[in-house]
Structure formats: C-alpha cells, structure tokens
C-alpha positions as CSV (number, residue, x, y, z in Angstrom):
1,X,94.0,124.7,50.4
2,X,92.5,126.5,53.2
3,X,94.3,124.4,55.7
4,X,97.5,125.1,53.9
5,X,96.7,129.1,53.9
6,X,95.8,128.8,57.6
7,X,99.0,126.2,58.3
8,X,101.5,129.6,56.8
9,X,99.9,132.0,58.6
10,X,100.7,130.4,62.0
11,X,103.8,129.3,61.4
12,X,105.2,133.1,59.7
13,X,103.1,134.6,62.6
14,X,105.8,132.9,65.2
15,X,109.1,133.4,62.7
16,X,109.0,129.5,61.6
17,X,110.1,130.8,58.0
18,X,112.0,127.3,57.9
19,X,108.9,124.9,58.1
20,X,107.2,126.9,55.7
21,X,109.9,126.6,52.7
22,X,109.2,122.5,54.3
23,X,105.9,122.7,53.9
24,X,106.0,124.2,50.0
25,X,108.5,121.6,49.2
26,X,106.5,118.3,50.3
27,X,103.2,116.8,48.7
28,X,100.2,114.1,49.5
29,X,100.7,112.5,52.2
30,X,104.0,113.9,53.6
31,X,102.6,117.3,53.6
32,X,99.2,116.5,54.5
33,X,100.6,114.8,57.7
34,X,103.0,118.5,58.5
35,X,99.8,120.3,58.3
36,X,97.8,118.2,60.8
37,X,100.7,118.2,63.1
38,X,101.0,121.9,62.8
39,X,97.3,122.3,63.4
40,X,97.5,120.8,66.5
41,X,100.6,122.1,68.3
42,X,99.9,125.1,70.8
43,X,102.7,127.8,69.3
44,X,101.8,130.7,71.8
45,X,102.4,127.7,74.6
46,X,105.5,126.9,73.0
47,X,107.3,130.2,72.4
48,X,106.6,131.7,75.8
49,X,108.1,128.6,77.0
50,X,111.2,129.5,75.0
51,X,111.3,133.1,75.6
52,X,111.3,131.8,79.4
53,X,114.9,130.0,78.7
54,X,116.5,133.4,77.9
55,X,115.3,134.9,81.5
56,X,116.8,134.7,85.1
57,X,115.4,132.3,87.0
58,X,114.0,133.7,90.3
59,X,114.3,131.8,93.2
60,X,111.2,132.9,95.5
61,X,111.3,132.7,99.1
62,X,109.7,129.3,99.9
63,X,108.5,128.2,102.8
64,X,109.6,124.3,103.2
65,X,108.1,122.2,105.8
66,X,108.6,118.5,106.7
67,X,105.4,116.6,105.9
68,X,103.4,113.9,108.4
69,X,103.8,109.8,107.5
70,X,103.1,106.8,108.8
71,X,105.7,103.5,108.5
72,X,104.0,100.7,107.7
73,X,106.6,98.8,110.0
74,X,105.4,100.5,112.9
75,X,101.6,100.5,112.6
76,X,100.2,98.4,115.3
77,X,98.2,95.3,114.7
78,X,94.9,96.6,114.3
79,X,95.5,99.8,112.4
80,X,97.1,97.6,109.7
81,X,94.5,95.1,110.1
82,X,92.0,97.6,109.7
83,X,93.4,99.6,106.6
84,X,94.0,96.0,104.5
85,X,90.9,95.5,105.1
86,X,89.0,98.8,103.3
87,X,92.0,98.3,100.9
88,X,91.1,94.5,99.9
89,X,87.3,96.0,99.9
90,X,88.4,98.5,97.2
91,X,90.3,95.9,95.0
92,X,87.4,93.1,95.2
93,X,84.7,95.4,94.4
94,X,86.9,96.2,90.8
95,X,87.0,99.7,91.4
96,X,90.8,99.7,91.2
97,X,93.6,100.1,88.3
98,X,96.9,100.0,87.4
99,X,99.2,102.2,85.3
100,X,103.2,101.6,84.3
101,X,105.0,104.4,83.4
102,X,107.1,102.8,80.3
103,X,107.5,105.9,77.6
104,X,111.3,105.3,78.1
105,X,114.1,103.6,76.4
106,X,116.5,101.5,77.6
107,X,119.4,104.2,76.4
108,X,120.9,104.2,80.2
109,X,121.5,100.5,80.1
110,X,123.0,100.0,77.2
111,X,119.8,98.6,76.3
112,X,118.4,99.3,72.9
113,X,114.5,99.4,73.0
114,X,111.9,99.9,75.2
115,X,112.7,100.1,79.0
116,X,110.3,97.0,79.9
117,X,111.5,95.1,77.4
118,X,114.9,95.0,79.3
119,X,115.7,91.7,80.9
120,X,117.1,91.0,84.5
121,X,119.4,88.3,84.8
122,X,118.2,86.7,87.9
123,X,117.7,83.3,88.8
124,X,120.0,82.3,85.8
125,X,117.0,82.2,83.0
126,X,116.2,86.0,83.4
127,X,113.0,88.1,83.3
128,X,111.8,91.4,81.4
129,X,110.5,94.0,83.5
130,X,107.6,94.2,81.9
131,X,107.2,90.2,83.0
132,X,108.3,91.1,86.6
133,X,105.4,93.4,86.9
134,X,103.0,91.2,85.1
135,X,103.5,88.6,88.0
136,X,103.5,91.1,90.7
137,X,99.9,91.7,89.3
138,X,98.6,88.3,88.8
139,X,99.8,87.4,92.2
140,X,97.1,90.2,93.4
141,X,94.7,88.9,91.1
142,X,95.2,85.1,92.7
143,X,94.9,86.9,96.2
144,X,91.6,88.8,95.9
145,X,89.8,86.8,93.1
146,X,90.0,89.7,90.7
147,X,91.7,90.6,87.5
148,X,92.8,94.5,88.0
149,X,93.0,96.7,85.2
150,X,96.3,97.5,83.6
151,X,97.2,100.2,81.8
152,X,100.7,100.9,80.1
153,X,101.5,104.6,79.0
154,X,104.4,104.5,76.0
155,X,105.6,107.0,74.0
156,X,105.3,107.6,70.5
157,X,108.9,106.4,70.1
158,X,108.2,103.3,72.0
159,X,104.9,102.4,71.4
160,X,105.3,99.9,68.4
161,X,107.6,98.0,69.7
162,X,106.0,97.8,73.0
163,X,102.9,96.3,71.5
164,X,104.7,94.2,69.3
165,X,106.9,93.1,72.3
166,X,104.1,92.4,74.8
167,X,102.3,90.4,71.9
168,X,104.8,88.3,71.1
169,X,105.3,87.1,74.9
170,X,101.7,86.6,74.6
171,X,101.2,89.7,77.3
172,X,102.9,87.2,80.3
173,X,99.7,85.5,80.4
174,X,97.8,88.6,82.0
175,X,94.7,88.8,80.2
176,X,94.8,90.6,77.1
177,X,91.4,92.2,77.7
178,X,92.5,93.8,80.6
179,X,95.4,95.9,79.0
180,X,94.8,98.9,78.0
181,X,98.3,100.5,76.3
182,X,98.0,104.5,75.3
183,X,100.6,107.1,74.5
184,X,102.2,109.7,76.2
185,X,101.8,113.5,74.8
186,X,104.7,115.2,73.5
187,X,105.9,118.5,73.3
188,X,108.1,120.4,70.0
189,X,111.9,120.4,70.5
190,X,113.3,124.1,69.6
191,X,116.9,125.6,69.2
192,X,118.3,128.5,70.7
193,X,117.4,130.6,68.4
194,X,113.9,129.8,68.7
195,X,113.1,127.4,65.3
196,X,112.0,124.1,66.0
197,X,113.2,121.2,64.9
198,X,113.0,119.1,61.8
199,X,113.2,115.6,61.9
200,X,114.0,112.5,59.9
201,X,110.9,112.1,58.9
202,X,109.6,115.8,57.3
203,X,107.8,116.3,60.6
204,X,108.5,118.9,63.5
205,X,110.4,117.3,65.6
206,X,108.9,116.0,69.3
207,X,109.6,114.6,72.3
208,X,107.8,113.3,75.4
209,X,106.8,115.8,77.8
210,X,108.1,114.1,81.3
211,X,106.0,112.1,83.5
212,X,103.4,114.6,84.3
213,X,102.1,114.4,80.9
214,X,100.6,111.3,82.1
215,X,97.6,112.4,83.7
216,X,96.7,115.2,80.2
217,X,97.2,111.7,78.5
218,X,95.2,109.7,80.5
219,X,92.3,112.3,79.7
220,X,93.5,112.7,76.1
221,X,93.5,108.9,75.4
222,X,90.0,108.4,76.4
223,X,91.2,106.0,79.1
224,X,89.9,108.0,81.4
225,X,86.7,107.8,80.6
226,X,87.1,104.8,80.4
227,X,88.3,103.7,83.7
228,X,84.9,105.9,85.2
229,X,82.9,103.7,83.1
230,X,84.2,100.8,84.5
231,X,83.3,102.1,88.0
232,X,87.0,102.9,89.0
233,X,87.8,105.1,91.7
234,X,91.4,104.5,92.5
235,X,94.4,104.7,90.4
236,X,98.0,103.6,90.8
237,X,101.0,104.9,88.7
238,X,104.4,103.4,89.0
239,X,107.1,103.1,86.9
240,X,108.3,100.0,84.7
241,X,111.7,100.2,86.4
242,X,111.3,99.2,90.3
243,X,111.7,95.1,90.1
244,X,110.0,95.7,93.8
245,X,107.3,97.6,93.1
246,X,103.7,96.8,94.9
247,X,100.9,97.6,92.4
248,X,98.2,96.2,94.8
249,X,99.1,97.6,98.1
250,X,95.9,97.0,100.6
251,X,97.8,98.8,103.3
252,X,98.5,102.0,101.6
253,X,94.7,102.0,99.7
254,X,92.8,101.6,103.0
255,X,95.8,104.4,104.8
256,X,94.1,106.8,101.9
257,X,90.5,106.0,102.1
258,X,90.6,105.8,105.9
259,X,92.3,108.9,106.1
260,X,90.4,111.1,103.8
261,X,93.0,111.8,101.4
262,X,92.6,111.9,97.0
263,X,96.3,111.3,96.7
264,X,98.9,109.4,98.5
265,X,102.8,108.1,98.4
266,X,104.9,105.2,99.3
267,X,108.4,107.2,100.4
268,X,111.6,104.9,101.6
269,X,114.0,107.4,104.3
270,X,117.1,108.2,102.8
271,X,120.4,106.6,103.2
272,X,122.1,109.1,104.5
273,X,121.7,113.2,104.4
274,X,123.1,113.4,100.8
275,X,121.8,110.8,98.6
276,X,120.5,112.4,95.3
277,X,117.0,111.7,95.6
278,X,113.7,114.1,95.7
279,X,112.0,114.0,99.1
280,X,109.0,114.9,100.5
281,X,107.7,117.9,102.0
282,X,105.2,121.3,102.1
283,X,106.2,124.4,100.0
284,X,104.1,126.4,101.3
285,X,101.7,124.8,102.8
286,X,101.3,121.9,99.5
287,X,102.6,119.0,99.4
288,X,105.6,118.2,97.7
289,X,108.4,116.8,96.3
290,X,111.6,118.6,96.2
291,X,114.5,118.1,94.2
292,X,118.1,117.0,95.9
293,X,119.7,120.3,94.1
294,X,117.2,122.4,95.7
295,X,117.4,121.5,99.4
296,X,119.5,124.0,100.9
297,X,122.4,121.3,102.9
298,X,121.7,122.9,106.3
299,X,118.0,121.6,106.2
300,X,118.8,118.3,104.6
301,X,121.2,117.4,107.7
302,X,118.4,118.7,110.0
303,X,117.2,116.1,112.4
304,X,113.8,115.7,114.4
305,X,112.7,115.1,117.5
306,X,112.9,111.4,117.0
307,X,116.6,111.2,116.0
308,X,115.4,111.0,112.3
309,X,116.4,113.0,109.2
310,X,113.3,116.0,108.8
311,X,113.7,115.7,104.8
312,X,114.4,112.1,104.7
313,X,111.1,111.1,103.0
314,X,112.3,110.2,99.6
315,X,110.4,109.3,96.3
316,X,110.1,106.3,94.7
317,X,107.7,107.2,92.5
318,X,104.8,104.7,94.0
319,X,101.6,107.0,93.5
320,X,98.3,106.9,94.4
321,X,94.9,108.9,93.4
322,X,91.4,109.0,93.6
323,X,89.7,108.8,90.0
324,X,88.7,112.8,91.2
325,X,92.5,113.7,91.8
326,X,93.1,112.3,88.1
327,X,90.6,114.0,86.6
328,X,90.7,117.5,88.5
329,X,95.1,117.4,87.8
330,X,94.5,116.4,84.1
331,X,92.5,119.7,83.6
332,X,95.2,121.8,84.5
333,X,98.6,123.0,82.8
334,X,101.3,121.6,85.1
335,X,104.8,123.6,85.3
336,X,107.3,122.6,82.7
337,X,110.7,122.4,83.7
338,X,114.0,123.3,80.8
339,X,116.3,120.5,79.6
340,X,118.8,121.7,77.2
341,X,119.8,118.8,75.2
342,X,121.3,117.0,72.2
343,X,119.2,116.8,69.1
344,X,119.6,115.8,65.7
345,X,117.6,117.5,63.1
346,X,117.2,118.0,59.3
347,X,118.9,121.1,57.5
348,X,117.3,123.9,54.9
349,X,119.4,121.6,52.6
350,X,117.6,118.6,53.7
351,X,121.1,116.9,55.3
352,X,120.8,115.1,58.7
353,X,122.3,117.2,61.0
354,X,124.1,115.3,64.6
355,X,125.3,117.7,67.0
356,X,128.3,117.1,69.4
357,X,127.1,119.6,72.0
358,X,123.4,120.5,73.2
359,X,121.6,122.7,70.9
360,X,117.8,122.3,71.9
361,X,115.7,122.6,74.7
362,X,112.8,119.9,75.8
363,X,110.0,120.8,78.1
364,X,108.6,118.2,80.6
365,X,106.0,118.6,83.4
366,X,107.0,116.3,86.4
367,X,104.1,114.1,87.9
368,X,104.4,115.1,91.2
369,X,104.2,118.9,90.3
370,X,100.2,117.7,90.5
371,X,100.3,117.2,94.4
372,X,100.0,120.8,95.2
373,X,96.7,120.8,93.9
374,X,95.8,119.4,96.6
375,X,96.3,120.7,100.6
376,X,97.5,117.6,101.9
377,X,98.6,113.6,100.9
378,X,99.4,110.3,102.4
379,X,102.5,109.2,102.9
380,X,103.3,105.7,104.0
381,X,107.0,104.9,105.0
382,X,108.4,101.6,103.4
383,X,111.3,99.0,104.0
384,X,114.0,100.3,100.9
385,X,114.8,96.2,100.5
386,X,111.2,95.2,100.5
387,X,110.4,97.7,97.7
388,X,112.7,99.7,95.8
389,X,114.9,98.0,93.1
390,X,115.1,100.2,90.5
391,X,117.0,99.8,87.2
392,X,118.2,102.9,85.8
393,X,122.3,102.8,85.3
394,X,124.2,100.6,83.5
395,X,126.7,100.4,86.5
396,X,126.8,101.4,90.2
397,X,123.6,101.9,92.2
398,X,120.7,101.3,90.7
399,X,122.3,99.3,88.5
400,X,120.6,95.7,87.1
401,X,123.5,94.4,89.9
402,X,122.3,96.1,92.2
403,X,118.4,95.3,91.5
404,X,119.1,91.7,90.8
405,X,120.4,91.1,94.1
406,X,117.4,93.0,96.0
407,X,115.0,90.5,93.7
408,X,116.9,87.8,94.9
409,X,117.2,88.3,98.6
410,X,113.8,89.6,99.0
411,X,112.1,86.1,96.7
412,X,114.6,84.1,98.5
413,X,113.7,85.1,102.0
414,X,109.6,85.8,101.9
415,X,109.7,81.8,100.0
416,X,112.0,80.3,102.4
C-alpha cells in the first residue's frame, strides 16, 4: 500500500494524472509491475529533458580542430611490427574483450527481427551477421590460442529473440561460456504535451536510449564487474552491422598501449567532402566526433598540408577503451540528444492509438559523446574495402548489395 501511496505522489507531483487513473484501474501483477517501473524511472531527469525540447537551441561558439592519426598503410615495418606485438601480448594474456552493439531491429532492411539475425546472401548459401562476427572471432581465437570474451548488448525489445536465435544456431560454435548477452537501458517516451506514453502492455512506454547507454549498461548489468574480475583491461565495442569489422585488431591495441592513450578509434577518410558521415576532430580541445549537419561546408572542403581533406577522418564506429575509460564514462550522465518520432500508445479509453505523424520525443546519449572525457584518443586510419561493410539500407549504399560485394572481394582476394 505504501508503494502505491508513494507511486501517486510522484507521478501527480510531475502532472502524470493519466498513469495514475492506470494505475487505479489494474490489479496483481499488472499493477504490481507499473509500480516497480515507476519506482525506478528518474522523473526530474525526464521532464527537464522535455522542458529542454520547447527551448531554442544555442549554438555556442566552438572551437573545432582537426585531430592527429596514424594509417596503418603507412606505418613502417617496425612500428607495426612493434605495436602487433604489445597487441598479441594483450590478447594472449586474456585481458581482452569483445562487445556487439545489436539492441536494433532489422526495420531498415525490411528485415523483421533482430539486426544480427539478418542474413547476407553471399557466397550463394548466406550468413547471419551475428555468424559473420562469430567467425571473425574464432579466427582470433585460432591465431592467438585464446578464446576472447564476447559480450552482446540487446534491447529489451530484442533480447528474447536474440537469445532464442543465437541458441538455436547453437551460438556458431563460439563457446557458449564465453558469451555474455545483457540489455541495453531505456529511457520513457513522452508527447508534446509532456505525458508519457502508454503502451500495449499497461506499462509506460520505453525505448532504448542510443548507443551511449552502453557503457551505464555495462556498469548496470554487472558485466562490468565482471570483466575486472576476469582480469580484463581492454574493451572493444562495434556494431553487429559492419560484415568487415576487426574485433581483434593487434595493430590498433599495441598503437593504444604504446601510445599512452585509454581510448582509441579505427576512422576510414571520406569519399569525398560531402559524404554524410560523422568525423573526427577536437571541440575544444576534446576529442570528438562531429556530426555531417554540423560541419560548417567551408571547413569540410578544407584541405591540409598533405593534399588531404582536414575533417576527413570519419567514423565507423570501431572503439576501443581501457577497462578505466569504461568505468570512469559509465559514471557519468552523457548528453542526450532529441528525436521527435512516431509512437503508438494506449488511450484514457484503453484503445490502441497509431499515429500518422510524429507525436513523441525519444532521448539517446551517443557513445562517442564519452570521448571528451578524455584530452586526447588514438586514431588509426583504415583501408574503407578492407573494413567497413556496413548493412543499414534496404537499397543504395550501405545496402546488403553493397556489403555483399565488399565480403566477397575482400574473402576472395586475402584467400586467393
């Protein structure tokens, strides 16, 4: 009863007069499971955010600078000797793990299920991405004797059926033991007029809260902890999409150790000035990455001294930390950027309600809003066709066209 007292009290003390009337209606379990939600979602957090989508947005003054990196093409012989070598070090010792980004849905390719569970027509029979990156990591294993820990961050909405998936295929034949799946955090959906959502199922409505929720969950999950047990010290996080993704780079591990830096980036240069990507850089004086929409066009044509684009880092979302960068960025409340979107919700008269226009807002923290915690990061410059495949659109670039024939190419040429 006291929970119930203490549930109305928040929820009339931030005008959500519509949950309560929810709340009276439902009993057991239903309700039980309202209150626990509501007990645990941070309303002051929540409403500033919203409060924040009515106001101008300021654009300060920032200072952008190009940021220093290395191409692994160009290191000579003994620098990249020298760097596989503390990198193999760090892999053989076990103090090394993995983590997929694959909270997402397949939506964009017409795909309906989890993102990894999408499979890539090549080489006639197919493959699922998650069994793409499953052999990009037993190949590591084969190479330096050691069976890397993998951990695969899904969302509530995914997370069933990624389990289900992954056990059905028998996990690819990665060891089961060495898979560690946890779920992203999410964050309330609210309308314009500052009520949150109802959903299907008598609950407030949620959604994931972008990429950089993964280091909160990380922390949240007890993985963690985990990972510190197990004597980690560096992570990697990429996503489930790239069919060219290195999860075991030695190069880019020893470049970061060697180098003295906690967190570090594989970047591929642009195609051309105007390709709608987010590049590298310093916003005064931190590293980071800045969105396509808000380089200003006179410094995105801007060439160096080398004949080379200035801002023509770009991400491909191939990051890596020490265990301290984890820990020290999961403490702290990263920015959340505004999407307004397209939700459906339940009704005071309990009808499902499916809007044709956007009528909700979703926050998300981006991961790389974590760099400028930090003064300074690696970057090491990559070949585009060695390493970046991703599978995002249905058609076009990025496409699974587009990715099967980089899979290909790149199979067919490092076997023949």
């Amino acid at each position: 009863m006291e929970k119930v007292q203490d549930a109305i009290k928040l929820l009339k003390e931030y005008n959500q007069n519509h949950i309560i009337d929810l709340l009276n209606k439902l009993e057991g379990k239903e309700k039980k499971e309202l209150i626990e939600q509501i007990s645990k979602i941070d309303f002051h957090q929540i409403m500033e955010l919203y409060e924040n989508t009515k106001k101008q947005i300021e654009i300060k003054e920032n200072k952008i600078e190009s940021i220093k990196y290395y191409d692994k093409q160009k290191l000579d012989k003994y620098q990249k000797e020298k760097w596989d070598e503390i990198g193999k070090e760090i892999i053989q010792n076990g103090e090394y793990a993995v983590i997929t980004m694959a909270g997402g849905q397949g939506t964009r390719l017409g795909h309906t299920g989890p993102k990894g569970t999408f499979k890539l027509d090549v080489y006639g029979k197919g493959k699922y991405l998650f069994e793409i990156l499953a052999e990009n990591l037993k190949q590591a294993n084969e190479k330096y004797g050691v069976t890397i820990p993998w951990y695969i961050m899904t969302s509530k909405e995914n997370n069933g059926q990624t389990v289900e998936f992954l056990e059905k295929h028998n996990y690819f034949g990665y060891d089961k033991n060495k898979i560690k799946v946890f779920m992203q955090s999410e964050m309330p959906l609210i309308d314009t007029k500052g009520k949150l959502l109802i959903g299907k199922d008598l609950k407030i409505k949620e959604a994931s809260d972008g990429n950089g929720g993964t280091y909160s969950s990380l922390r949240a999950s007890g993985c963690l902890a985990e990972m510190k047990e197990k004597g980690i010290k560096w992570i990697f996080i990429g996503g489930v999409d790239n069919v060219l993704l290195k999860m075991a780079d030695v190069t880019l591990l020893g470049m970061t150790k060697d180098l003295g830096f906690e967190i570090a980036s594989k970047s591929v240069v642009k195609a051309n000035p105007h390709e709608k990507v987010g590049v590298f850089c310093k916003i005064n004086g931190k590293p980071k990455i800045i969105e396509y929409a808000e380089l200003p066009e006179k410094m995105a044509e801007e060439i160096d001294q080398n004949g080379e684009l200035k801002y023509g880092e770009s991400n491909i979302m191939c990051h890596l930390y020490t265990i301290d960068a984890i820990e020290k960025i999961s403490k702290e409340t990263l920015i959340y950027h505004t999407a307004f979107k397209k939700n459906s919700y339940i009704d005071e008269n309990g009808k499902e309600v499916i809007p044709e226009s956007p009528n909700s807002y979703k926050f998300e923290s981006f991961i790389f809003d974590g760099f400028e915690l930090f003064d300074n990061m690696g970057l090491l410059r990559v070949k585009r066709e060695e390493e970046f495949a991703p599978v995002k659109n249905k058609d076009g670039a990025d496409s699974p066209k587009t990715a099967k024939e980089l899979y290909e190419k790149f199979w067919n040429d490092k076997n023949s």
